[in-house]
C-alpha positions, 0 to 999 in steps of 0.5 A, a space after each residue: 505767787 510772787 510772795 509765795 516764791 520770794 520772787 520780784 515782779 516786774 510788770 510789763 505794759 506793752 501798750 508803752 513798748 516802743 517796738 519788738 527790740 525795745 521788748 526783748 531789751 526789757 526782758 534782758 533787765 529782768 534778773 533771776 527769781 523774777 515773775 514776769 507779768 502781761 495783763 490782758 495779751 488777747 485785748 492788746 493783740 486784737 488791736 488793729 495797730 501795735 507797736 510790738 507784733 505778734 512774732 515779737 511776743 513769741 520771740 519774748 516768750 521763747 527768750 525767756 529760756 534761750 536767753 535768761 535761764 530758769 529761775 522766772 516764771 511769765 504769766 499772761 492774764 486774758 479775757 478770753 484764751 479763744 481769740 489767742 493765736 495758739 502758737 502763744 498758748 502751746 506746751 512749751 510757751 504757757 505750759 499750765 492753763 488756769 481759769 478763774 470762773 465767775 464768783 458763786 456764792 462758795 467763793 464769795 464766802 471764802 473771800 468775805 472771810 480772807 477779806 473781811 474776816 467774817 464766816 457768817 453775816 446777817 447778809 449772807 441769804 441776800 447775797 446767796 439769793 441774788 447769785 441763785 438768780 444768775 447774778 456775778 461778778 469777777 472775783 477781783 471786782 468783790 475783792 476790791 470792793 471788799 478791800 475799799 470798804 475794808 473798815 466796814 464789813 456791812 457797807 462792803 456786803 451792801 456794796 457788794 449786793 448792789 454790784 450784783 443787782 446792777 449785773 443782773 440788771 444789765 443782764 435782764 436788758 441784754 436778754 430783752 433785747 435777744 427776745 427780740 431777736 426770736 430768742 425763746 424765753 426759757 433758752 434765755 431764762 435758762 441761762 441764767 442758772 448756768 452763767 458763771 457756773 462753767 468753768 474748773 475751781 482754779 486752786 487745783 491748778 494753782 496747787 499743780 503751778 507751785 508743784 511744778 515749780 517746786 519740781 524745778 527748784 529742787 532739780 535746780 538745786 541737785 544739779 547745782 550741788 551735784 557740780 559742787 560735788 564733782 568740782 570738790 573731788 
């Protein structure tokens, strides 16, 4: 996103932010053209003790606007949006929503081509089969296997297989345990067909996010013109 707005980056970890004013201190050395970024803001705020509260973040992200102007964009990355206080994740504070699924086998090739530069392996059916047994991974966990192992595509597939046999056999052990629980089998078994499955394929959304930023950028740019104009006559 950063690269594809010609915008700087600035990372904030709020687990080094001594307090709710030292946040927003942080936020006014941001300059115009900037991406702000906090990784997993649902983990930080489930913890029982914090340095920055709840209502500071919110003062943060509603600073953005009243204090800093256009030109930056935030971005939050969480576990899981369920467990977020909704008055963070409302219109207005997050304004687009974009879920990143588990890796299916479609998106495992797609990366395997942008990293790897390959369209097609002998390994590719091992790969496709393990994945047709419920097996996943993130899509950041194969992209950095892939980029660990760049020089070499065929150690990165054999990397990359037996990442998904340690995740389905992590996941064989957690259905054994619920089968003791009283579970059915096929309710568990019939799980695995669906796990990573859910969820919207996110480029739509990323597509609608640089639309409407374009959107903004062109207003922007009118207005500013628009003021030439008058100040010239």
């Amino acid at each position: 996103m950063a690269k594809f707005l010609s915008y700087d980056i600035y990372e904030i970890n709020l687990h080094k932010v001594a307090n709710d004013s030292d946040l927003k201190y942080v936020l006014l050395q941001t300059t115009n053209k900037s991406l702000i970024v906090i990784e997993d803001l649902d983990r930080y705020l489930g913890e029982k003790s914090t340095a920055v509260s709840s209502s500071g973040i919110l003062n943060f992200m509603d600073g953005i606007f009243s204090c800093c102007g256009e030109e930056r964009v935030m971005v939050f990355t969480m576990n899981s949006k369920e467990s977020a206080d909704p008055n963070i994740l409302r219109p207005g504070r997050i304004d687009v929503h974009i879920n990143f699924p588990l890796c299916d086998f479609t998106a495992f090739k797609s990366l395997a081509n942008s990293h790897l530069g390959l369209k097609d392996h002998k390994l590719f059916p091992q790969v496709e089969e393990i994945f047709q047994t419920g097996a996943s991974l993130s899509q950041a966990e194969i992209c950095e296997i892939m980029i660990s192992n760049r020089g070499s595509p065929s150690r990165a597939l054999k990397t990359v297989i037996t990442a998904l046999q340690s995740d389905m056999a992590g996941r064989v052990r957690m259905r054994m345990k619920e089968f003791g629980s009283g579970r059915g089998v096929e309710e568990s078994m019939g799980e695995f067909g669906r796990e990573g499955q859910n969820g919207i394929h996110p480029i739509k959304e990323i597509k609608n996010l640089y639309g409407l930023l374009r959107a903004r950028s062109s207003r922007k740019a009118s207005m500013d013109k628009l003021d030439v104009d008058v100040h010239e006559g």
